[in-house]
Jmol script that loads the backbone (N, CA, C; Angstrom):
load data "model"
ATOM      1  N   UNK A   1      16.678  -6.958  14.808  1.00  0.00           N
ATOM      2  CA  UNK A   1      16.642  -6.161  13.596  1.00  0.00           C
ATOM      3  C   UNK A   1      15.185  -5.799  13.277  1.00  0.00           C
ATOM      4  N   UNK A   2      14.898  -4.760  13.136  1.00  0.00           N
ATOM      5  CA  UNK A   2      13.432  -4.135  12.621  1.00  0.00           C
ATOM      6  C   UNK A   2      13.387  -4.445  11.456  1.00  0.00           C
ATOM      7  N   UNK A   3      12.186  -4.264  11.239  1.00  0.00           N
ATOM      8  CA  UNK A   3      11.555  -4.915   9.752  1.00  0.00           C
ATOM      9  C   UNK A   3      11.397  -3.011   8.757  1.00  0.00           C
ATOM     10  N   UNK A   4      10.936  -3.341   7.622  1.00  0.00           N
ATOM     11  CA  UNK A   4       9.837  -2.280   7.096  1.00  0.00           C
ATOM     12  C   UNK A   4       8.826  -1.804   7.183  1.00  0.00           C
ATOM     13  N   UNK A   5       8.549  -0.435   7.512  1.00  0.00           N
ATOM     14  CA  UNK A   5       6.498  -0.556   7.622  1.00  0.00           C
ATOM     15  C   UNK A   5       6.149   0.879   6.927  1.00  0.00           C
ATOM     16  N   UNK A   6       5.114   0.736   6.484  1.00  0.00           N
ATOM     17  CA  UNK A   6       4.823   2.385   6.053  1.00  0.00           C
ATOM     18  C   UNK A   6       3.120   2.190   6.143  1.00  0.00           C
ATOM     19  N   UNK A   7       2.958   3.688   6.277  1.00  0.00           N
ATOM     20  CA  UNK A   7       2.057   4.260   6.126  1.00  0.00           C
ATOM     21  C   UNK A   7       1.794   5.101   5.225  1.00  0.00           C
ATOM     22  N   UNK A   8       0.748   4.900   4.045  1.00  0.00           N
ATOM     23  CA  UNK A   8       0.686   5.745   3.136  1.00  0.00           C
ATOM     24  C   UNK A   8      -0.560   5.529   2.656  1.00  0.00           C
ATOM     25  N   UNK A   9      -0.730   7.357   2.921  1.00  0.00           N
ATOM     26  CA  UNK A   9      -2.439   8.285   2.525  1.00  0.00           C
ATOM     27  C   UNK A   9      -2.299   8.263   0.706  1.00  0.00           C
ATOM     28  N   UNK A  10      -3.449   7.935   0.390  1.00  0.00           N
ATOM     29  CA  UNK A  10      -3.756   8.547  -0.925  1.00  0.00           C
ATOM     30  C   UNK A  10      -4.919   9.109  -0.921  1.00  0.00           C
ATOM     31  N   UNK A  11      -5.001  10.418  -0.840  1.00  0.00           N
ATOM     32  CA  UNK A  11      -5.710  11.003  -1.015  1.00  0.00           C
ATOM     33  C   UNK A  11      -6.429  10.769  -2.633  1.00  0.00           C
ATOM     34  N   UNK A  12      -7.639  10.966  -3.447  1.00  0.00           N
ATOM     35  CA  UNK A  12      -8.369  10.274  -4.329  1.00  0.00           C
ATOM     36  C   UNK A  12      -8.823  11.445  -4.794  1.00  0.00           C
ATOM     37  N   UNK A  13      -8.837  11.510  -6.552  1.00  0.00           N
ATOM     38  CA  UNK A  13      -9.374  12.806  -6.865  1.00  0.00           C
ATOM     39  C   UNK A  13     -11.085  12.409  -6.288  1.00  0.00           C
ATOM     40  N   UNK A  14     -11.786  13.039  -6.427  1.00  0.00           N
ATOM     41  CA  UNK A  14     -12.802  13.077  -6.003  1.00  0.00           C
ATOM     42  C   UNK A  14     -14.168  12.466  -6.339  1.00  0.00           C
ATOM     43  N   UNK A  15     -14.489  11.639  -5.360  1.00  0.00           N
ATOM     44  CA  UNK A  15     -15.240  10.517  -6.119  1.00  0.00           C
ATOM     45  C   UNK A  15     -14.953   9.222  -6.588  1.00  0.00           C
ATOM     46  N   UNK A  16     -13.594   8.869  -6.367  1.00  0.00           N
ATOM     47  CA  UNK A  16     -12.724   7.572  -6.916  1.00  0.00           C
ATOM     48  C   UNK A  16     -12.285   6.641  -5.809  1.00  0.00           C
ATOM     49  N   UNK A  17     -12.536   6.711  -4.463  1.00  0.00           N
ATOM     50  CA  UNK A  17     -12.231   6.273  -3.271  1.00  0.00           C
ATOM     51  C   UNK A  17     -12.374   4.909  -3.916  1.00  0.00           C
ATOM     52  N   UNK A  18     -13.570   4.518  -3.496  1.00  0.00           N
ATOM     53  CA  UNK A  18     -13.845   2.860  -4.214  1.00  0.00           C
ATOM     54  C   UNK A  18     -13.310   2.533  -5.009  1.00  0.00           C
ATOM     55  N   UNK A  19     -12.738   3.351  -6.270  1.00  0.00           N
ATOM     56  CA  UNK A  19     -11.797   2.483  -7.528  1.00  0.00           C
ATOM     57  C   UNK A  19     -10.683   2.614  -7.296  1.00  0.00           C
ATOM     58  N   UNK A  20      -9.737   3.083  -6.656  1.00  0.00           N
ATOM     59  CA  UNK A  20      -8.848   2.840  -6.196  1.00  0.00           C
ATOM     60  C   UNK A  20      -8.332   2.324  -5.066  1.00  0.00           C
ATOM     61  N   UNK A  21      -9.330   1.926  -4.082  1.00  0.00           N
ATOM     62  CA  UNK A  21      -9.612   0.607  -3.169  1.00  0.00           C
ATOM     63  C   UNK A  21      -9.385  -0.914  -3.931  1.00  0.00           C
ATOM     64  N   UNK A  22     -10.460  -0.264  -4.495  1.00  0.00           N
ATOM     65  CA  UNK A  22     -10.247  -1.961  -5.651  1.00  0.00           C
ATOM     66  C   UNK A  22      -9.048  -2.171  -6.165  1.00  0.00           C
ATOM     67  N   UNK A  23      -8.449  -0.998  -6.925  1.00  0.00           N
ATOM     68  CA  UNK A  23      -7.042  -1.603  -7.657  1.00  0.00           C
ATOM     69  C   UNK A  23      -6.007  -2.294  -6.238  1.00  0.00           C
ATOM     70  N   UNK A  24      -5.793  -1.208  -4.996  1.00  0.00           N
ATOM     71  CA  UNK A  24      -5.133  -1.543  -3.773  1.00  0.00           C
ATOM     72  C   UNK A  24      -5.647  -2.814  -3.126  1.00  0.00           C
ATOM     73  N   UNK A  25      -6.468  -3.519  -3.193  1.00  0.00           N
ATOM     74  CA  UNK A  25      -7.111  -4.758  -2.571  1.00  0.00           C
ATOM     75  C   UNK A  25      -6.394  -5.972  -4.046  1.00  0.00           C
ATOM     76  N   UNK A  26      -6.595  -5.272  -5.711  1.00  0.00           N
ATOM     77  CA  UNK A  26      -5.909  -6.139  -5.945  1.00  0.00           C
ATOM     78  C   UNK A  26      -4.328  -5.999  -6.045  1.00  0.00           C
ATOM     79  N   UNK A  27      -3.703  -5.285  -5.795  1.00  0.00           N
ATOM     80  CA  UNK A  27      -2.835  -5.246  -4.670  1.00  0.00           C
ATOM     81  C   UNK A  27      -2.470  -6.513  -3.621  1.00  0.00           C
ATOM     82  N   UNK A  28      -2.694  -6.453  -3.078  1.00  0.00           N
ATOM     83  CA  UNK A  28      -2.953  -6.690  -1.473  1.00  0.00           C
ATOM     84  C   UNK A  28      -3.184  -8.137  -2.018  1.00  0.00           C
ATOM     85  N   UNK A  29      -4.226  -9.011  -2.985  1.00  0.00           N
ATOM     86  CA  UNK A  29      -4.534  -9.840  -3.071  1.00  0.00           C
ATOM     87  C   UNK A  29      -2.943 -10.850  -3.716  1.00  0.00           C
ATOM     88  N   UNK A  30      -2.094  -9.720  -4.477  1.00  0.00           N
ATOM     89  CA  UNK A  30      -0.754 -10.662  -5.092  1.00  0.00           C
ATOM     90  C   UNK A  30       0.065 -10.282  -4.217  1.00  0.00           C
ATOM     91  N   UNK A  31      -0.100  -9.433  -3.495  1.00  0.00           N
ATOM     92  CA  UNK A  31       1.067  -9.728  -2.219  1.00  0.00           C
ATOM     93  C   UNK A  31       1.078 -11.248  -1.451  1.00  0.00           C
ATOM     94  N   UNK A  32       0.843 -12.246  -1.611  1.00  0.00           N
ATOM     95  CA  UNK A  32       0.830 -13.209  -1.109  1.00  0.00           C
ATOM     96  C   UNK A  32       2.031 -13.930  -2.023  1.00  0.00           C
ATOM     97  N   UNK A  33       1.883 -13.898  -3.590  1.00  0.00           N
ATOM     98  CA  UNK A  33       3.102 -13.854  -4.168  1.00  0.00           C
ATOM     99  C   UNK A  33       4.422 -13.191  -3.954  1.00  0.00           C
ATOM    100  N   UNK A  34       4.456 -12.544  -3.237  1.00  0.00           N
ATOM    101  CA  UNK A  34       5.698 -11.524  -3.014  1.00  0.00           C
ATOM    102  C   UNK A  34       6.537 -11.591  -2.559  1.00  0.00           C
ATOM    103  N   UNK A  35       7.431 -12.134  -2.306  1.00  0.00           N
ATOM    104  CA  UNK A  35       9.062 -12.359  -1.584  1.00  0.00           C
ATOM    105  C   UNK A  35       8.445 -11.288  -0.069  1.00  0.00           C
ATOM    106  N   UNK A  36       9.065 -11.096   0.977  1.00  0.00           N
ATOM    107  CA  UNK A  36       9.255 -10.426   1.776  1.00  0.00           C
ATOM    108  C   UNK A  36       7.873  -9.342   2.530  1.00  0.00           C
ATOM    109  N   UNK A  37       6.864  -9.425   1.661  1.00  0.00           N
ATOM    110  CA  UNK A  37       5.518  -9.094   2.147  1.00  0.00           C
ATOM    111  C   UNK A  37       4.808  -9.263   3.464  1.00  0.00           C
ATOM    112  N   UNK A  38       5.023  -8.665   4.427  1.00  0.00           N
ATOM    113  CA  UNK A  38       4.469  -9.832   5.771  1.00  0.00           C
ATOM    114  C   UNK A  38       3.336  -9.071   6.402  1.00  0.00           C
ATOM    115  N   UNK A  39       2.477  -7.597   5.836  1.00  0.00           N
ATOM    116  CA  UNK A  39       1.357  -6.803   5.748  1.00  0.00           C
ATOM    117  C   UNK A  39       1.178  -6.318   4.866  1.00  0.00           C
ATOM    118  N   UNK A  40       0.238  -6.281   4.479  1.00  0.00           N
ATOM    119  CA  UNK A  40      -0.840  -5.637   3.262  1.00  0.00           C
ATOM    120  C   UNK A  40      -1.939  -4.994   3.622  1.00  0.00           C
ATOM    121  N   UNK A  41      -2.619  -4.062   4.329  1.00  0.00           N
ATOM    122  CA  UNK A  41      -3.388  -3.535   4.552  1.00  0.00           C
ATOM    123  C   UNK A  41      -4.398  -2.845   3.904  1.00  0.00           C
ATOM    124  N   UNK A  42      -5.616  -2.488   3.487  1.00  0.00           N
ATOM    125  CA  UNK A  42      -5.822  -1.462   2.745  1.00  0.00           C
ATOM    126  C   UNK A  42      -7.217  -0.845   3.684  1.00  0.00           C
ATOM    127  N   UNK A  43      -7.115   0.587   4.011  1.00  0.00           N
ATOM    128  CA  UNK A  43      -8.114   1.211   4.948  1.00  0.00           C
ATOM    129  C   UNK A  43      -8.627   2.085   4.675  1.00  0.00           C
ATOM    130  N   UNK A  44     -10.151   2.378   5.132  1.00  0.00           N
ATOM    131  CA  UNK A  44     -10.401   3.499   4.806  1.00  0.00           C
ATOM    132  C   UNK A  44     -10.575   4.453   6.551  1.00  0.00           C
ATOM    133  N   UNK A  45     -10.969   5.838   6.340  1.00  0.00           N
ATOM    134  CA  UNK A  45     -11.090   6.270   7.780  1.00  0.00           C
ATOM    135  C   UNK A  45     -12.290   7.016   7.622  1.00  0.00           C
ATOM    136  N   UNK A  46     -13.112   6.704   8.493  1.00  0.00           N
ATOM    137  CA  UNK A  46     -14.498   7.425   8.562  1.00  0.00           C
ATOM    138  C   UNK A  46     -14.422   8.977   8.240  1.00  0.00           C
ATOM    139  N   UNK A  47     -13.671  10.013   8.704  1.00  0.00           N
ATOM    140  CA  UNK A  47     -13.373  11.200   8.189  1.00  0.00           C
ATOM    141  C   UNK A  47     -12.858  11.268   7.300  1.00  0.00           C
ATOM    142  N   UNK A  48     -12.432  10.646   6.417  1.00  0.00           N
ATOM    143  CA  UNK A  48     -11.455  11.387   5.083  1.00  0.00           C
ATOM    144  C   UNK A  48     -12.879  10.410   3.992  1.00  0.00           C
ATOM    145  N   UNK A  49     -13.344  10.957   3.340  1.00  0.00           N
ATOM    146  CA  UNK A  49     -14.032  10.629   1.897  1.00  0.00           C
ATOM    147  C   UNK A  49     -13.269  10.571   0.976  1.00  0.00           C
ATOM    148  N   UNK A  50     -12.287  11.061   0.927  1.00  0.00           N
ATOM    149  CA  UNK A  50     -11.467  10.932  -0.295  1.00  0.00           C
ATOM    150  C   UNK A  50      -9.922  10.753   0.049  1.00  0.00           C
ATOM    151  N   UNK A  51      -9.977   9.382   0.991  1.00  0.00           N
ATOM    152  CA  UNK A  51      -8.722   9.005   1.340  1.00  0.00           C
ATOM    153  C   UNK A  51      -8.857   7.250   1.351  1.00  0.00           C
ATOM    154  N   UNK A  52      -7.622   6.779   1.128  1.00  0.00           N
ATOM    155  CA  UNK A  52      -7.509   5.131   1.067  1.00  0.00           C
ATOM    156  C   UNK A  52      -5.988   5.543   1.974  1.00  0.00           C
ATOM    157  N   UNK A  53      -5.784   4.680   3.022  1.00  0.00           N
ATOM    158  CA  UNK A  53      -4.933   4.048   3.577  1.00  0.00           C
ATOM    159  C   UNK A  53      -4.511   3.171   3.704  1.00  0.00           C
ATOM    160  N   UNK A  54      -2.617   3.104   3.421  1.00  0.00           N
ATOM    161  CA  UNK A  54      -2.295   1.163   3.333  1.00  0.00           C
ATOM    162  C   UNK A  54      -1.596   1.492   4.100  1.00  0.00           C
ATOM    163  N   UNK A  55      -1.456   0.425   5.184  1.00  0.00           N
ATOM    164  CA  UNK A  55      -0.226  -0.214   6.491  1.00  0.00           C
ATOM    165  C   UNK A  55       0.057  -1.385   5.352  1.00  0.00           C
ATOM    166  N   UNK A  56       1.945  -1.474   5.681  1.00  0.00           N
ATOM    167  CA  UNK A  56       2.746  -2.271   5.270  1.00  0.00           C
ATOM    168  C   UNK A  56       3.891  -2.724   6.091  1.00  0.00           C
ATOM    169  N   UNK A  57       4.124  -3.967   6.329  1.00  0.00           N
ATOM    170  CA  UNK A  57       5.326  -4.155   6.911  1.00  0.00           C
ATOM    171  C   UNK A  57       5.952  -5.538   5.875  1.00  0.00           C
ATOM    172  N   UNK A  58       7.336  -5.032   6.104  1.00  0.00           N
ATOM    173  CA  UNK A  58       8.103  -6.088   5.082  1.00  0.00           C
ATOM    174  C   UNK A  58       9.358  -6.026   5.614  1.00  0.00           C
ATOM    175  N   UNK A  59       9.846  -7.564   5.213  1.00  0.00           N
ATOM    176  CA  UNK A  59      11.022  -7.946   5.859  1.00  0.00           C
ATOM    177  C   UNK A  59      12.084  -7.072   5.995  1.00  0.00           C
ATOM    178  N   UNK A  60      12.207  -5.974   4.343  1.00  0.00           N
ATOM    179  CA  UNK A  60      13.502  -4.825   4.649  1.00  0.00           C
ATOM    180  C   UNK A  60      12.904  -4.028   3.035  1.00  0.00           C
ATOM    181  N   UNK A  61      13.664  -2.299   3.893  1.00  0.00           N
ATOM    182  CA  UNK A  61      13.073  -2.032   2.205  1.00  0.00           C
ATOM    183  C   UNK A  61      13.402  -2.680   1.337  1.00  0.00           C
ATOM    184  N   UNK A  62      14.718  -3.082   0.944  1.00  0.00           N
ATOM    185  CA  UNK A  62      15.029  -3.986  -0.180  1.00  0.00           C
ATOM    186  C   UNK A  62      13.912  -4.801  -0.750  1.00  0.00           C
ATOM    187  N   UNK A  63      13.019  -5.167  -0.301  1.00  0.00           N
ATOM    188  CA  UNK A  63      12.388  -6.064  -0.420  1.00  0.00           C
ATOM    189  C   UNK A  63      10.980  -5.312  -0.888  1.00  0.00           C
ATOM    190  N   UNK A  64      10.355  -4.488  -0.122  1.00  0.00           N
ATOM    191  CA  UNK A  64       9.305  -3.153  -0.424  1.00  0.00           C
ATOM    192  C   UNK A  64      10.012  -2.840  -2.337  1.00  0.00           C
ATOM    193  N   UNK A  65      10.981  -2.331  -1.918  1.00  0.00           N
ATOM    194  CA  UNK A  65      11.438  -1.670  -3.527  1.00  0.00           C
ATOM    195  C   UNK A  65      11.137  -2.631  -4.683  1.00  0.00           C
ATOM    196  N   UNK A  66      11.974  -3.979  -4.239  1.00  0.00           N
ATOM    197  CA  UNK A  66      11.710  -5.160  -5.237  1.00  0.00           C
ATOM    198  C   UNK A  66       9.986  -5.426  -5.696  1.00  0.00           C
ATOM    199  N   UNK A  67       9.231  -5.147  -4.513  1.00  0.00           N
ATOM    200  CA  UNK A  67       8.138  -5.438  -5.082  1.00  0.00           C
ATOM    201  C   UNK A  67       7.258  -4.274  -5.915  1.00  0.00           C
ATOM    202  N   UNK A  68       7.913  -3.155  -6.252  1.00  0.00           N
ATOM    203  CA  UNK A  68       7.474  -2.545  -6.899  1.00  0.00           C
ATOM    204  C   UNK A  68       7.909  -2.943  -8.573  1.00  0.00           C
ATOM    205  N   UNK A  69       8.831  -3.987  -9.011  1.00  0.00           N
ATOM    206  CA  UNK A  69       9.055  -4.301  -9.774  1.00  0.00           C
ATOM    207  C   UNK A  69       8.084  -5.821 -10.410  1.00  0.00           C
ATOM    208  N   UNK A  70       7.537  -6.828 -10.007  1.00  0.00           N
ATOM    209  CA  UNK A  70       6.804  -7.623  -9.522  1.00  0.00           C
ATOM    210  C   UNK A  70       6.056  -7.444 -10.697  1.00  0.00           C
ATOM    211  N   UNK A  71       5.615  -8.636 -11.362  1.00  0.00           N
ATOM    212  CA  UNK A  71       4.684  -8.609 -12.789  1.00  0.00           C
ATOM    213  C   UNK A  71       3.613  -8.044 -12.002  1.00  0.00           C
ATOM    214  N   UNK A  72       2.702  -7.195 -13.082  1.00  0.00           N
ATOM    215  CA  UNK A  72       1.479  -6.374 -12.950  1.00  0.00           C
ATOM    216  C   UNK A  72       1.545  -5.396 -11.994  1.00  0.00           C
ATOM    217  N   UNK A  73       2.861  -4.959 -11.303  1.00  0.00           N
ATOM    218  CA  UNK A  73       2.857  -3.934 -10.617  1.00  0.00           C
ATOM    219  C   UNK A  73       2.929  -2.463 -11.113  1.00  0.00           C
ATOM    220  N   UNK A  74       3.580  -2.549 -12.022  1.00  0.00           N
ATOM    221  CA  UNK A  74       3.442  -1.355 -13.279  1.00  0.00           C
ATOM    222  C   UNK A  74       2.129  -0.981 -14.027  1.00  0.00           C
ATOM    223  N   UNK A  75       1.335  -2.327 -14.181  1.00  0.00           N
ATOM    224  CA  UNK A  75       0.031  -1.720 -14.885  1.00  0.00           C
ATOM    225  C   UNK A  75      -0.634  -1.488 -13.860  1.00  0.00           C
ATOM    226  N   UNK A  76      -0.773  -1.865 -12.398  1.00  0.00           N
ATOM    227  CA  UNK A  76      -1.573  -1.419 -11.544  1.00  0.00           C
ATOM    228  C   UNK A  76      -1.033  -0.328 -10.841  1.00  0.00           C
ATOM    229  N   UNK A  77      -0.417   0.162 -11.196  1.00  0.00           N
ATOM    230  CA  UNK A  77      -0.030   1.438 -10.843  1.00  0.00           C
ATOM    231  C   UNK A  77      -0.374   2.485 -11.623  1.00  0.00           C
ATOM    232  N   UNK A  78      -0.261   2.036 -13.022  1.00  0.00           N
ATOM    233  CA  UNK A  78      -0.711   3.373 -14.012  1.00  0.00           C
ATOM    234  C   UNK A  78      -2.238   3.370 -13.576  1.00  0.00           C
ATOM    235  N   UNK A  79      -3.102   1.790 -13.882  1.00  0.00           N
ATOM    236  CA  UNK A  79      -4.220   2.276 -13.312  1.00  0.00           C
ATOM    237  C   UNK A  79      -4.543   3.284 -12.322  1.00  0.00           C
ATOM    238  N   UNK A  80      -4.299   3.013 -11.270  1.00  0.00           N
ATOM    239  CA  UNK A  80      -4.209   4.022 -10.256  1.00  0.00           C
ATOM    240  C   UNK A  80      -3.863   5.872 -10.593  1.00  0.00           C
ATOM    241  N   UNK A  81      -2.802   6.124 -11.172  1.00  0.00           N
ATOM    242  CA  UNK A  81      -2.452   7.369 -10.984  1.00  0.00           C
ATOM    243  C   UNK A  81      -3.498   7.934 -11.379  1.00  0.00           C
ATOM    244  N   UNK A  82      -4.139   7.619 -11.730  1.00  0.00           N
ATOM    245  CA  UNK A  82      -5.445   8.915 -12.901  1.00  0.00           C
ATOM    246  C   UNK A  82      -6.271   9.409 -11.359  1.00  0.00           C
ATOM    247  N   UNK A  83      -6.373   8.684 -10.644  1.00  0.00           N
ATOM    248  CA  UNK A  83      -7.435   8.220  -9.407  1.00  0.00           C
ATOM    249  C   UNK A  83      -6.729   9.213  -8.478  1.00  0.00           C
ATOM    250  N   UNK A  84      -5.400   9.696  -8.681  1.00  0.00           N
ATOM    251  CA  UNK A  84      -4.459   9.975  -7.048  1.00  0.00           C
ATOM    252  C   UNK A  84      -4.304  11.594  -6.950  1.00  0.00           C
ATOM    253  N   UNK A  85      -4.951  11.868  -6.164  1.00  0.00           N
ATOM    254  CA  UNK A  85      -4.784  13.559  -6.395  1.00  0.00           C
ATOM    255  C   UNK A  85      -3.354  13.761  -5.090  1.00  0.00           C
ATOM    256  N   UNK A  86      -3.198  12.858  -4.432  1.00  0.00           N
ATOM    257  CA  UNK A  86      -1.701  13.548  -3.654  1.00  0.00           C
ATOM    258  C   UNK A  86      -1.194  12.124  -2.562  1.00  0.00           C
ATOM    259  N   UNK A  87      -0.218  12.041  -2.307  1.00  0.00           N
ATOM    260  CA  UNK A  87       0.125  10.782  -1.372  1.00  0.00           C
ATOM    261  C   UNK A  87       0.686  11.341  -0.616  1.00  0.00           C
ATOM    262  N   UNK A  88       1.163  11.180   0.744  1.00  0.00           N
ATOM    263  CA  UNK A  88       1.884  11.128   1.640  1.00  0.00           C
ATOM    264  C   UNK A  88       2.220   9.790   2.551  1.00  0.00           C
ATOM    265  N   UNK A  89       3.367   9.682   2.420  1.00  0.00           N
ATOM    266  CA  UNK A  89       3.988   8.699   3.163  1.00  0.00           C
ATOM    267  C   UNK A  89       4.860   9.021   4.528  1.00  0.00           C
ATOM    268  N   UNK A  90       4.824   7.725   6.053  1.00  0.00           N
ATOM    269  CA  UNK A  90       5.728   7.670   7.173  1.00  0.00           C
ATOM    270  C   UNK A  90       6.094   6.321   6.732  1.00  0.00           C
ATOM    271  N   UNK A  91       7.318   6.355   7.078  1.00  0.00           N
ATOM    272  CA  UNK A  91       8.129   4.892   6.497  1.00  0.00           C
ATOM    273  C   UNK A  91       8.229   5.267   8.280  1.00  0.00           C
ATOM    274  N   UNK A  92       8.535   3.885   8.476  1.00  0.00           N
ATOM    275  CA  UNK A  92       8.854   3.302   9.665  1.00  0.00           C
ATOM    276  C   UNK A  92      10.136   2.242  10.018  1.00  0.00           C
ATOM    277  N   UNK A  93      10.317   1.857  11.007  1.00  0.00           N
ATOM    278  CA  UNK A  93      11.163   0.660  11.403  1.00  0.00           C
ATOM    279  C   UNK A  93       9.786   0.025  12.501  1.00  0.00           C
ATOM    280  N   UNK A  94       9.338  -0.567  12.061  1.00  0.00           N
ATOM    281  CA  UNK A  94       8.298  -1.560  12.554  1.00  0.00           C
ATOM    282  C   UNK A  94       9.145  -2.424  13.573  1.00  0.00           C
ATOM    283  N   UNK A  95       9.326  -2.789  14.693  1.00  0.00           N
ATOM    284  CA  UNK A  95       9.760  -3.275  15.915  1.00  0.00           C
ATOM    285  C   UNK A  95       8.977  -4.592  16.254  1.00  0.00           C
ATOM    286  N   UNK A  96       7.823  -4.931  16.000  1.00  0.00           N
ATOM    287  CA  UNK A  96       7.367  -6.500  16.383  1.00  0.00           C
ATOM    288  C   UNK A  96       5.856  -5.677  16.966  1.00  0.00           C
ATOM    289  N   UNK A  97       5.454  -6.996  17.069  1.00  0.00           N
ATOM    290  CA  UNK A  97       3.887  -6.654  17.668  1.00  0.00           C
ATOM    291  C   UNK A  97       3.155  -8.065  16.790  1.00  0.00           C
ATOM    292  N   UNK A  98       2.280  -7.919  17.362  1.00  0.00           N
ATOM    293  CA  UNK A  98       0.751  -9.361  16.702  1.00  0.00           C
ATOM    294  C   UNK A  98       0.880  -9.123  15.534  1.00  0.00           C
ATOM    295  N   UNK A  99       1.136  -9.629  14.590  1.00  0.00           N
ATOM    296  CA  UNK A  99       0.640 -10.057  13.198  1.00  0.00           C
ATOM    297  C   UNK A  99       2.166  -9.866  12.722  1.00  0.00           C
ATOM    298  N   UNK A 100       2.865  -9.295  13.272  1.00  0.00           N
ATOM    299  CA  UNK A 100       4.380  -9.022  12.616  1.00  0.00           C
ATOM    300  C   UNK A 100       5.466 -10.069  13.069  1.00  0.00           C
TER     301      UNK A 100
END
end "model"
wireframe off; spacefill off
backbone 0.3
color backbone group
């Protein structure tokens, strides 16, 4: 059975890369609390200035969705939107590999 994984660009209004790194790292830092969490990633890519990238893999979406419910996931999200000029997401079926 495959797991969950996504990939998802946030592109950053301009100039906000770093503060919305930070909110996604604290992120990333309560995913350890999280039921079903088994990657947390947060990246940047030498060409995009105004992009943050997260890799995620999790046991099943069920579990991805649930953690959007998760104390402080709502206020760190509003934080964020002011910061997000556009997202795009690839959801995946993540298959196994090192760290998964």
């Amino acid at each position: 059975m495959s797991k969950f994984g996504m990939y998802v660009k946030f592109t950053t209004v301009e100039g906000k890369r770093e503060e919305l790194a930070a909110i996604l790292m604290e992120a990333a830092a309560s995913m350890d609390e999280v039921d079903g969490c088994e990657i947390y990633l947060v990246n940047y890519a030498d060409t995009e200035p105004n992009a943050v990238w997260v890799t995620e893999v999790w046991r099943d979406a069920e579990a991805h969705r649930a953690s959007l419910q998760a104390e402080g996931a709502a206020e760190m999200i509003g934080r964020a939107r002011p910061l997000i000029a556009g997202v795009e997401q690839v959801k995946l079926a993540t298959l196994g590999g090192k760290g998964a």
